[in-house]
C-alpha positions in Angstrom: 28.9 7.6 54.5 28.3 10.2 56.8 30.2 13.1 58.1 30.1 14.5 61.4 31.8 17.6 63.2 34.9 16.8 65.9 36.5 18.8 68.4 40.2 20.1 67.7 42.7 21.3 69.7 41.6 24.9 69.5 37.9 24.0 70.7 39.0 22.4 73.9 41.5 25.4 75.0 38.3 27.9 74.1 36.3 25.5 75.9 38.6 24.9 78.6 39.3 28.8 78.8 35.4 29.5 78.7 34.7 27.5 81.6 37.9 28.8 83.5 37.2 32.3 83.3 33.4 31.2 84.2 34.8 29.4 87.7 37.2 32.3 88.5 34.5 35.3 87.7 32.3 33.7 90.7 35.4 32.5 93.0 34.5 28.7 92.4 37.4 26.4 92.6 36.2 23.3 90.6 37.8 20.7 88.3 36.9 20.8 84.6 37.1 18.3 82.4 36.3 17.9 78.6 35.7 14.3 76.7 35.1 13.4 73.2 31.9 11.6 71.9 33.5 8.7 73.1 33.9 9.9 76.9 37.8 10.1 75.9 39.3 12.7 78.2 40.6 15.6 76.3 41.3 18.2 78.6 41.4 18.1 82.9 42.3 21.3 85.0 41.8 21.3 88.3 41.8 24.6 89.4 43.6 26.2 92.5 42.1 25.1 96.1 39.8 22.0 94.2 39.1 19.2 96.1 41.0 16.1 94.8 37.7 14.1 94.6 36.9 16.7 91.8 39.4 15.2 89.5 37.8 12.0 89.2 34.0 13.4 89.7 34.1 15.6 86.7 35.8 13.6 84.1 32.9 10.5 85.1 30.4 13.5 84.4 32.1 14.3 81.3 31.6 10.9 80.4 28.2 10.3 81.2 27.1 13.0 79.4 28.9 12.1 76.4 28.2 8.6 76.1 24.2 9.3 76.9 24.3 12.3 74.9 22.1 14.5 77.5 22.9 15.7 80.4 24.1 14.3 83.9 21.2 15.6 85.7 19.2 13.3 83.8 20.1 10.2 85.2 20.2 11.9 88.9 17.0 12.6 88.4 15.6 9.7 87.2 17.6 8.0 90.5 15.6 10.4 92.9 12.4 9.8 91.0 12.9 6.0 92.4 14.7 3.9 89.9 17.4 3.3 92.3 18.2 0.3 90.0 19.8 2.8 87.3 22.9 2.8 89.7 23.8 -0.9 88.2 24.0 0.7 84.5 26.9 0.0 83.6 29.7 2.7 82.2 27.9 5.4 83.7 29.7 6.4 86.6 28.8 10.4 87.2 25.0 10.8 87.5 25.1 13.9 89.1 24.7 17.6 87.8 27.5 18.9 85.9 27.9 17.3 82.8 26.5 18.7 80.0 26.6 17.2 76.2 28.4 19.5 73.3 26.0 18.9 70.6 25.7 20.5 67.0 23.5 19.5 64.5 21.9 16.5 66.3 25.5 15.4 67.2 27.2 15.3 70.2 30.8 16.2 69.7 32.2 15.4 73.3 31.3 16.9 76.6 32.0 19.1 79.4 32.1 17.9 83.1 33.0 20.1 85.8 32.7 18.8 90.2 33.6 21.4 93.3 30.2 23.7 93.8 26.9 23.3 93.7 25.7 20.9 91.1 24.2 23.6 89.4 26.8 25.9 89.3 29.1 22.9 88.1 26.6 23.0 84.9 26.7 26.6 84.4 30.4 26.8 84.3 29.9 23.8 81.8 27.5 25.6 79.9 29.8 29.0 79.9 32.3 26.6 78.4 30.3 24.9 75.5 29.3 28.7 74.8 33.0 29.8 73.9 32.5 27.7 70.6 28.8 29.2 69.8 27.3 25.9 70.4 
């Protein structure tokens, strides 16, 4: 049997805090949301002045990212490569920049999706996030 590293409690507020203080530092107002390896939500703030789209765009990017265990931008960018028929897949709701895998040791632990700015600043406050826990 193998074991395998989880996120607690105190990883998803450092996460959670991370990416916060990431959003805030650049005046981004942007939902966050963190998922298990299972693309269970954890954790959704949506921060002062988000859209309310954002609370259901970054929890599907979450998600995603989990449940492929790469990043969202993947599967955006195989969609503007051409293969328009990946929008059928099934499960995979948030193919868009933003959410980004929390892997250690070959394992993805859960993930962080954020939605409100640019789909590359979505991923760096993701990123900020996932850094809180040195991963």
């Amino acid at each position: 049997m193998k074991s395998k590293a989880t996120l607690d409690s105190a990883d998803v507020k450092a996460i959670a805090a991370a990416a916060e203080l990431e959003a805030l530092k650049n005046n981004w107002t942007v939902t966050i949301a963190i998922v298990d390896d299972g693309g269970h939500l954890l954790h959704l703030q949506r921060l002062d002045g988000a859209a309310p789209v954002s609370s259901h765009i970054a929890p599907a990017k979450a998600n995603t990212a989990a449940l492929g265990r790469r990043e969202s931008k993947v599967y955006e960018d195989v969609i503007n490569g051409g293969r328009i028929s990946f929008l059928s897949a099934p499960t995979i709701a948030g193919m868009l920049e933003g959410g980004v895998p929390i892997m250690k040791d070959g394992q993805c632990l859960g993930a962080v999706g954020v939605s409100g700015v640019k789909s590359n600043e979505d991923a760096q406050i993701a990123r900020a996030g996932i850094a809180a826990i040195g991963l």
